[in-house]
C-alpha positions as CSV (number, residue, x, y, z in Angstrom):
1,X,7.0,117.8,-100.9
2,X,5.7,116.0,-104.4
3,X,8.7,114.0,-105.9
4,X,8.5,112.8,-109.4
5,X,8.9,109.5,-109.9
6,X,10.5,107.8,-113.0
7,X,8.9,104.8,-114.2
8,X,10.9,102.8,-116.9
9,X,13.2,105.6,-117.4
10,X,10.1,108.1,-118.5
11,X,10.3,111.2,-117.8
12,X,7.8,114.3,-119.3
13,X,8.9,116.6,-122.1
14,X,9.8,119.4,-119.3
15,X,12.3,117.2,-117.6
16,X,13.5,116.1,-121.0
17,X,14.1,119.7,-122.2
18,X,16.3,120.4,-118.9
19,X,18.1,117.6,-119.8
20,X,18.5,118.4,-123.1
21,X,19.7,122.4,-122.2
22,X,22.1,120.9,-119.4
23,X,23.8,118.9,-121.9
24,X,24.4,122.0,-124.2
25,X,25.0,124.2,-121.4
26,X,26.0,122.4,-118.0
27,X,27.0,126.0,-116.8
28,X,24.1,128.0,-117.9
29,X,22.3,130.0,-115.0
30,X,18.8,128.3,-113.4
31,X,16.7,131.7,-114.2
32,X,18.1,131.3,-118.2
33,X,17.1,127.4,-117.8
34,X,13.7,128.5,-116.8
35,X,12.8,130.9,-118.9
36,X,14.3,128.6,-121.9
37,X,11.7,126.0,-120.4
38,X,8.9,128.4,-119.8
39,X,9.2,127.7,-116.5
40,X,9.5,129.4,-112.8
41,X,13.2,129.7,-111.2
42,X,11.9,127.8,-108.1
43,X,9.9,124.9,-110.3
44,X,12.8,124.4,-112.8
45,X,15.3,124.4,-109.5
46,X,13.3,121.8,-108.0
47,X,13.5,119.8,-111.0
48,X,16.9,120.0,-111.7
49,X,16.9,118.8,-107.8
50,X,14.9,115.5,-108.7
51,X,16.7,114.7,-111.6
52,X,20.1,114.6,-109.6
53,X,18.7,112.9,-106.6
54,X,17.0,110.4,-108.9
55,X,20.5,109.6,-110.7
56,X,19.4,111.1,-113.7
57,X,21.6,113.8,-113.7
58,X,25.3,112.3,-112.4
59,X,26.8,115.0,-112.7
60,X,28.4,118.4,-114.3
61,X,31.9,118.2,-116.4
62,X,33.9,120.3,-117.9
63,X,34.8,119.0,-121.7
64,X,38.4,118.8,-122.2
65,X,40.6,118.3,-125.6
66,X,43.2,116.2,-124.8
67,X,45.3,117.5,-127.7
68,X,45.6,120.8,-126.2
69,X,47.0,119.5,-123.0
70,X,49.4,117.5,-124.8
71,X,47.8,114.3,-125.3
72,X,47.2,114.5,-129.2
73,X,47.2,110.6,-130.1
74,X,44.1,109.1,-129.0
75,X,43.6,105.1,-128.8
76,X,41.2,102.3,-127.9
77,X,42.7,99.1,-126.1
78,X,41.5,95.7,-126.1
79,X,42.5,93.8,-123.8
80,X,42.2,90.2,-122.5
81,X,43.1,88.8,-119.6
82,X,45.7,85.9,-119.3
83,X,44.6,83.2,-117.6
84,X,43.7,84.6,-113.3
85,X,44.7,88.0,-114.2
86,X,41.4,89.8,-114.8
87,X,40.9,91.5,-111.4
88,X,44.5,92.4,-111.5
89,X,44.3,93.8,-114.7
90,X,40.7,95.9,-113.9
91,X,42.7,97.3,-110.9
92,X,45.6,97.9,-113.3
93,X,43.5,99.9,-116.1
94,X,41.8,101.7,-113.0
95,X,44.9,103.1,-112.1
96,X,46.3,104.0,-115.4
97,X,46.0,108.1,-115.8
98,X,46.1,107.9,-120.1
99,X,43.2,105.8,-119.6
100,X,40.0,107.7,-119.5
101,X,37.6,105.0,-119.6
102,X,37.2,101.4,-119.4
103,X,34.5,99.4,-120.1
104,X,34.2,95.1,-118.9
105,X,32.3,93.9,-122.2
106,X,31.4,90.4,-123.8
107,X,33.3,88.6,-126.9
108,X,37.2,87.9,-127.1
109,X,38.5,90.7,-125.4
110,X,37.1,91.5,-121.8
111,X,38.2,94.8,-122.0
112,X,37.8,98.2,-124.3
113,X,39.8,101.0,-122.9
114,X,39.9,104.7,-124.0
115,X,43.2,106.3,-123.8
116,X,45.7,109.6,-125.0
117,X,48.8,110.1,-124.9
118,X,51.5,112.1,-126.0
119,X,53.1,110.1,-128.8
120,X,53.5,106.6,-129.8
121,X,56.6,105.9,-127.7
122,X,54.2,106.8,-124.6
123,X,51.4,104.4,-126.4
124,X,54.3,101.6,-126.5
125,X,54.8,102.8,-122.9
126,X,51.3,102.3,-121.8
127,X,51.3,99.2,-123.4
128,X,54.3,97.5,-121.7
129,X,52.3,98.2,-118.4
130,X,49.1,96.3,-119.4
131,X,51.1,93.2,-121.4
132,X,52.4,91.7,-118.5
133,X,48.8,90.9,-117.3
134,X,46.2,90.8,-120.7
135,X,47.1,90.9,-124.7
136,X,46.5,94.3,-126.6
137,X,45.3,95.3,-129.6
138,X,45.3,98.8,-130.1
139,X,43.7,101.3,-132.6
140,X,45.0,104.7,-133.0
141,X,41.2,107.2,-133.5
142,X,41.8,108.8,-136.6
143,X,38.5,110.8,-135.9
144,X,35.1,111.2,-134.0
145,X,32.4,111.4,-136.3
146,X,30.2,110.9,-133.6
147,X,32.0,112.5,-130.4
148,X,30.4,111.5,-126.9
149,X,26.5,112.5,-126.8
150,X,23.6,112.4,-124.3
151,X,21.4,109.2,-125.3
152,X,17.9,109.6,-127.1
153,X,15.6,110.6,-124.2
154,X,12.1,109.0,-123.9
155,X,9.3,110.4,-122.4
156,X,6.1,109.6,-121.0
157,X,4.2,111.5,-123.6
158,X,6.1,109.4,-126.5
């Protein structure tokens, strides 16, 4: 069986528009996919096959608003270490559930952490947890002019 392979991240404009109707629609139906693509069932199957074994595709989500499940305040944390502290305080953030994401980055703070909670007195909350092992600095998201998006895709034919 032929596999693709995906030199320096290239991939051709087919694969490119599978990835770009997945990110629209992780749900819709492979025979929709194909005929978006112009493309047989079985080929665009097999693709979306290769993309996932090649890592390309992680995986399918479901996009929830934490405001309607109660979690209207939205924050980002900084956070850096005291002194010893930073595998405690990754563990720590790992194990958090108002954190959604965490990211290890350079500069000052060591840490930028995505969270939501219910209200500030569950932000001061949150807070009290991380302190005893990193300094904060929190900002509340007022709003997401850019919300989370799938990254500018090159391809081979670019």
């Amino acid at each position: 069986m032929k596999r693709l392979s995906f030199v320096n991240g290239r991939i051709d404009n087919v694969d490119a528009a599978i990835l770009r109707a997945l990110a629209a629609n992780a749900r819709i139906a492979t025979a929709e996919l194909a005929r978006d693509i112009g493309l047989s069932s079985p080929s665009t199957a097999e693709r979306v096959k290769r993309l996932e074994e090649a890592g390309i595709i992680r995986g399918y989500h479901a996009d929830i608003d934490p405001a309607a499940i109660g979690l209207p305040l939205a924050v980002h944390l900084r956070v850096r270490p005291m002194p010893g502290q930073l595998q405690k305080l990754a563990t720590l953030l790992s194990k958090l559930d108002a954190v959604l994401e965490c990211h290890r980055v350079t500069g000052d703070d060591c840490f930028v952490a995505t969270a939501h909670v219910a209200s500030v007195s569950h932000l001061e909350a949150l807070i009290d947890k991380i302190i005893p092992l990193g300094a904060t600095n929190t900002s509340i998201i007022q709003s997401s002019p850019v919300t989370r998006r799938m990254p500018a895709i090159s391809t081979k034919e670019d």
